[in-house]
Phi, psi and omega in degrees: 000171206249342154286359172084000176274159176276133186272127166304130118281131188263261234306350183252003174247144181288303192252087200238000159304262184358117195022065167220177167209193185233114159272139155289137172246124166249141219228143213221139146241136165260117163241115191272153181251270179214205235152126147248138173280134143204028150176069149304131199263333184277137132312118145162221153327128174192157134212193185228134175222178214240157172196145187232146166161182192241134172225113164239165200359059196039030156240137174308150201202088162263130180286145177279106182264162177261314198198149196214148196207149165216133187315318197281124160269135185307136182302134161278131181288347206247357171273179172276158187268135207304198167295313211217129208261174031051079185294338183263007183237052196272332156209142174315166184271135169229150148268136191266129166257350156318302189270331208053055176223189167222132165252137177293194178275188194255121199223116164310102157299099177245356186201155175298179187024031163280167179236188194210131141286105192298266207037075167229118189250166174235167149229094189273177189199116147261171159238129184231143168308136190266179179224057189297140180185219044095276164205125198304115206238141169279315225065177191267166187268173173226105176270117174247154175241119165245144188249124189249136190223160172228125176323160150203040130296088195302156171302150180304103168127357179264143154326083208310143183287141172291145166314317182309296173333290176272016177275346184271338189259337177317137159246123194247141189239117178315139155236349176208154181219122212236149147220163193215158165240124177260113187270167195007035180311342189273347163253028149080125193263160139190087209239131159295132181224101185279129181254143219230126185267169182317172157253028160287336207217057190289099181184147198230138178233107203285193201188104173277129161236164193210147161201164189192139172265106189295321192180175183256152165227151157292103168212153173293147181276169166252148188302160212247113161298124172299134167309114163253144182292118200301348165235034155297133187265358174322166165267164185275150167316192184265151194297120209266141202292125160328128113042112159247214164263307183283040324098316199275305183300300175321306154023311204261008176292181153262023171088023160233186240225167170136176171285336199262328186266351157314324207291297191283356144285307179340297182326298189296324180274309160338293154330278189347280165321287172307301148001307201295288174294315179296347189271316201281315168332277193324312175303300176324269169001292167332290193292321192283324169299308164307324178290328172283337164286322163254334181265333190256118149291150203298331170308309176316308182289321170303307205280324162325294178088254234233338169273066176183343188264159166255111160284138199288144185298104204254124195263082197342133185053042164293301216241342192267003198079165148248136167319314153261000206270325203287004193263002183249163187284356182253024181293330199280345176293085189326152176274115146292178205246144150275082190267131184243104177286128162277134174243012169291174196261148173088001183262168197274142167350117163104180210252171181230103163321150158221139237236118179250180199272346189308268194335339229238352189223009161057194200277345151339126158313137157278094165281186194283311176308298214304281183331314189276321188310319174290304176318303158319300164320220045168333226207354168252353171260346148268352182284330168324260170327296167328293178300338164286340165293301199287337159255009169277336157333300218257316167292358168248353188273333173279335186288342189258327201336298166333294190293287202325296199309324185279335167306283214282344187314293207324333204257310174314322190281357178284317183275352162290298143348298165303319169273324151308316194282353180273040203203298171297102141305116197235128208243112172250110166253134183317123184337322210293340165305002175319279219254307170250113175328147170290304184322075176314333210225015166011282206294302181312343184284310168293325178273011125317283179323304188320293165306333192268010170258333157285318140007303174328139169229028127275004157300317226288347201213042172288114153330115223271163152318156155303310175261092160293130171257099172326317196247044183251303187246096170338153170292149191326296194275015167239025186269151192278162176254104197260173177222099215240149164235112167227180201225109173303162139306163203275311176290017151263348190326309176273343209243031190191117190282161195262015154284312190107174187281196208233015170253329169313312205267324173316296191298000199234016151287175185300313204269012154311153167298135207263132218272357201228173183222147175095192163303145144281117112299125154280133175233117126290100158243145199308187167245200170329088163093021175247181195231135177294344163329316215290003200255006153345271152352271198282011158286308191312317218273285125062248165284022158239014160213006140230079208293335164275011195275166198237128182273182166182104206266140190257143204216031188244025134235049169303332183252346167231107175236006160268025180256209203270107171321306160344292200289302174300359196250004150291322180320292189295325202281319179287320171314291146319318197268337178289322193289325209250321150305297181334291165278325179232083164291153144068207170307004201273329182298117158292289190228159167241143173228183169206148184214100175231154177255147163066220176281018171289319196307329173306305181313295196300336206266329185301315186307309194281301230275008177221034193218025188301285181343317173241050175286341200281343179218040161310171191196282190224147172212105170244115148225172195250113150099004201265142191276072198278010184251337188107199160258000192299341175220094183264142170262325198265097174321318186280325147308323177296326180291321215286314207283333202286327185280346185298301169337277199286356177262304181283346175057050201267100179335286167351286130322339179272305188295342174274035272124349177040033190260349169313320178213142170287026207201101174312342182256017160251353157322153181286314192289321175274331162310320174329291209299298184293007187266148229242145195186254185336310200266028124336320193239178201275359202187108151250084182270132207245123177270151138201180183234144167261353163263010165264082194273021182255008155212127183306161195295274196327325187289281171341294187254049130086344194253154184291149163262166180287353153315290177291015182253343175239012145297100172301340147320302191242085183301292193291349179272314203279319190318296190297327184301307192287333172297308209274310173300325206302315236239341196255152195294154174299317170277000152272024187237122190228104157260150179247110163226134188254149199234104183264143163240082172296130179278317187316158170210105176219198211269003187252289173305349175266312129313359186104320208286350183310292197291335191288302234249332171283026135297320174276350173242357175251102140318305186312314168327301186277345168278351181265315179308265149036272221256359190222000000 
């Protein structure tokens, strides 16, 4: 073949059945696109490196990189070195043949939200095993990524080093790692994959991958060892006969045995292969037009010529006659066609005739040599196209890399949507459900439901993305369970799905176009006895699927939060607004948002009525857990004892106005003034987080809602008013609760109080990518 892989002749061989089989060869390309920092705690040195292969019945199957292309050219090492080095280019992207891996290139990290322009590709090649059935299969791949760093801290008294310098002497080390299964490779990826590091190590690398299966090989099986029992003292027998081709073939039979049912599986692994090939031609074929058509400009596309175009698929014995039927007396006799539906996913419509082997051999026996020897013809005249397609693919793809990556995000982010959303549960209620629930008893209703879904076994065996990240989706019975509720006209209940239409749903992924001019600033604030750290996470989360957006993690009541919630909420209010000169001079603030835990939310809400300037670009006000009702009707005692020694001991204010405990005259209280200040209905999307396994803020106080306690309390008059103060002004279709359904396996005095479900707001990633993505 003209790509150089090598052709069996089966005519030069005497015994050439006998213990072999067939392998697929598959060819894995990685385009790292670019890398960000987006909260590294180290300054200094980093790249990223790849290694591909299969672990299937606990043997290892390492894939081979090859070839290695970077946009950028490598710095020659035998030149003098330039004035001033390349700091995101410090060593070239290389192949380890030591390792079997790849390394990008090598880069200085000195600052937050930096980015590195990669585009540096690899291409590994394996040979894998086939899997006949149903539709003939590789299995998955296995990708591990490790993000590797090195110090470039001169020894003390020395002189700091040019970065080039010390990038040649550097020793690098994993400090963090992913692994991802790449699922239906043999029916060719071409997938956006963001790889996302630990949150120690917070910085993201996007990643295009393609894989395609190039061709078929023969090669011998090793003989099959008889199972021995490990606690046997027998020696193992003597090693028992491969395998054959005809064993392989049969495979694809209907278990019974002759020369005629020899035929007809031949048929089906013949379809099966070519079949194969043809999807992946036909796929290739696809991507290159599209990529040329949307990524290239027409100058571009002139100067390419003959690399961007697609040649018509020329199909084994089209043009060549068949092949063997013409030496027969039935030559004059059309051949029938075989049809072969691709049934992979993403593949394109209708069916592709193939020419089957039955047909092909007049009244001859079909023997087993006779049968591979044409299959080998047959799988070198499409591998031939394949392989010309697949390298005009990989030559256009470093000129593009950028538009490719930003194409395929949009499709990763749709599906992610999807898979989040097998999680989320979504619920339409009636207005008259504002502010007091039909439901009396919500929370029991949901942590039904909840359970009978991990339970499930469309949970338990949901079908993964193509390129999976192992440590992106909890295991089933400990993934949280969301409960999203908005609110309908009561005769609309039914007639309107509570997800939105499906331009809603286009329009509301990150990487829609954005509907507005300037920055989304986010304000994170902290809770009780917190820190801007702790908000940290969810900044992170955050900025890694709206990369233009401006943080402000807030930190000016970090050292007190047991004082007059007012007085923090000038704080912040002051805070917000110096930040915002700073940063958005003049027009540049687009939207303002908040996002707070806990008693941030008290806070944040004390902030807006003195954040008048930027009422006009309000946006979203979400919090987790926040007592926006107060304590008057706490359940959990042992939180209520707790709040009472902070109060009397500790004299914590705060705590006394959440506690309505500030005047003796309930409607001079802070929590009922709060409630009458004009705030909430301000912004475009008021989403209210809780838990009912979160006892460190009551359920109802959280969302806002009358309890059935207070609505048959006579006392509490003033709960139902701030519930009704606080709702009155916001639209029924901006108000969006949330109740999360947690499955903590611990079981101590921190789940037993509550304080467990209050801190996975701030530590379950999975949690905040489902808020994130929906």
């Amino acid at each position: 073949a003209s790509h150089g892989f090598r052709r069996v002749t089966w005519a030069q061989r005497g015994s050439p059945l006998r213990a072999m089989s067939i392998r697929a060869v598959v060819e894995i390309a990685l385009h790292f696109e670019n890398f960000r920092n987006i909260d590294l705690f180290h300054q200094g040195l980093y790249h990223l490196r790849a290694k591909v292969g299969q672990d299937a019945s606990g043997v290892s199957n390492e894939a081979v990189p090859f070839s290695c292309t970077s946009s950028q050219p490598s710095r020659d090492r035998t030149k003098a070195r330039p004035p001033r080095s390349d700091h995101h280019n410090l060593r070239p992207a290389a192949v380890c043949p030591e390792t079997n891996s790849f390394v990008t290139r090598s880069f200085l990290i000195r600052y937050c939200e930096e980015e590195v322009d990669l585009n540096d590709s690899c291409r590994f090649r394996a040979e894998l095993d086939l899997s006949p059935g149903r539709e003939l299969s590789v299995g998955a791949l296995m990708l591990d990524l490790e993000l590797m760093f090195a110090e470039l801290t001169p020894p003390a008294g020395e002189k700091p080093a040019d970065p080039a310098e010390g990038a040649d002497k550097a020793e690098f080390a994993p400090v963090s790692s992913l692994q991802f299964r790449l699922h239906r490779a043999a029916t060719g990826l071409y997938e956006f994959c963001p790889v996302v590091f630990d949150e120690f190590h917070f910085c993201v690398a996007n990643l295009v991958i393609q894989t395609v299966i190039l061709d078929f090989r023969f090669r011998i099986q090793r003989p099959i060892a008889p199972e021995v029992p490990a606690s046997s003292t027998q020696k193992p027998a003597t090693l028992g006969i491969a395998p054959s081709l005809e064993d392989y073939i049969m495979q694809f039979g209907d278990g019974q045995a002759g020369p005629e049912a020899l035929m007809r599986a031949a048929d089906k692994m013949h379809a099966a292969h070519l079949g194969l090939m043809i999807l992946a031609v036909n796929r290739m074929s696809h991507l290159l037009c599209k990529v040329a058509s949307k990524c290239l400009s027409e100058q571009q596309r002139e100067e390419l010529g003959d690399a961007v175009k697609v040649q018509q698929l020329r199909l084994p014995a089209q043009d060549l006659g068949v092949a063997e039927a013409d030496k027969s007396d039935k030559a004059d006799k059309p051949a029938k066609q075989m049809e072969f539906e691709p049934s992979a996913r993403g593949s394109q419509k209708g069916k592709v005739s193939i020419t089957p082997l039955s047909t092909r051999f007049g009244e001859d026996p079909a023997t087993t040599s006779r049968i591979i020897r044409v299959f080998a013809e047959d799988v070198e005249v499409l591998s031939s196209q394949l392989f010309t397609v697949w390298q005009k693919v990989l030559e256009v793809m470093p000129l593009v890399l950028p538009d490719v990556a930003t194409m395929l995000r949009a499709t990763w982010e749709r599906r992610m949507v999807d898979r989040w959303g097998e999680s989320i549960f979504r619920e339409q209620c009636p207005c008259e459900d504002l502010a007091i629930p039909t439901d009396k008893a919500i929370w029991d209703t949901h942590a039904s439901v909840a359970d009978t879904l991990r339970r499930s076994t469309h949970y338990q065996v949901i079908e993964p993305i193509a390129v999976e990240d192992l440590s992106l989706i909890p295991a089933t019975d400990v993934h949280p369970i969301v409960f999203e509720q908005r609110y309908v006209p009561k005769e609309a209940v039914q007639q309107r799905s509570a997800r939105g239409s499906a331009a809603e749903v286009e329009a509301g992924i990150p990487s829609a176009p954005k509907p507005y001019r300037g920055a989304h600033l986010f304000v994170l604030v902290h809770g009780f006895q917190g820190n801007s750290f702790d908000m940290r996470l969810m900044k992170n989360n955050i900025a890694l699927l709206y990369p233009d957006a401006i943080f402000l993690c807030s930190s000016a009541n970090e050292e007190n939060t047991e004082g007059d919630i007012l007085e923090m909420g000038g704080k912040l209010a002051d805070e917000v607004s110096s930040y915002i000169c700073d940063w958005c001079p003049g027009n540049a603030l687009g939207r303002l948002s908040f996002v707070a835990h806990s008693l941030g939310g008290l806070i944040c809400r004390a902030a807006l009525p003195k954040l008048e300037d930027y009422h006009s670009k309000f946006y979203t006000f979400l919090t987790l857990s926040s007592a926006h009702l107060g304590y008057m009707y706490n359940s959990n005692r042992l939180v209520e004892a707790g709040m009472w020694v902070l109060k009397t001991w500790r004299k914590s204010l705060s705590l006394q106005q959440l506690t309505m405990a500030d005047a003796k005259d309930p409607r001079e209280t802070l929590m009922y003034k709060m409630s009458q200040t004009k705030g909430l209905e301000l912004f475009k999307a008021v989403v209210l987080v809780s838990s009912y396994q979160d006892q460190y803020a009551p359920f109802d106080s959280a969302r806002i809602e009358i309890s059935s306690r207070a609505e048959g309390d006579p006392s509490g008059d003033v709960y139902r008013e701030m519930a009704q103060a606080l709702l009155r002004n916001v639209e029924h279709d901006k108000l969006f609760r949330f109740d999360v359904n947690f499955k903590i396996p611990e079981k101590n005095l921190d789940t037993f109080i509550g304080r467990a479900a209050h801190i996975q707001f701030l530590e379950c990633q999975p949690l905040m990518k489902m808020f994130i993505h929906s």
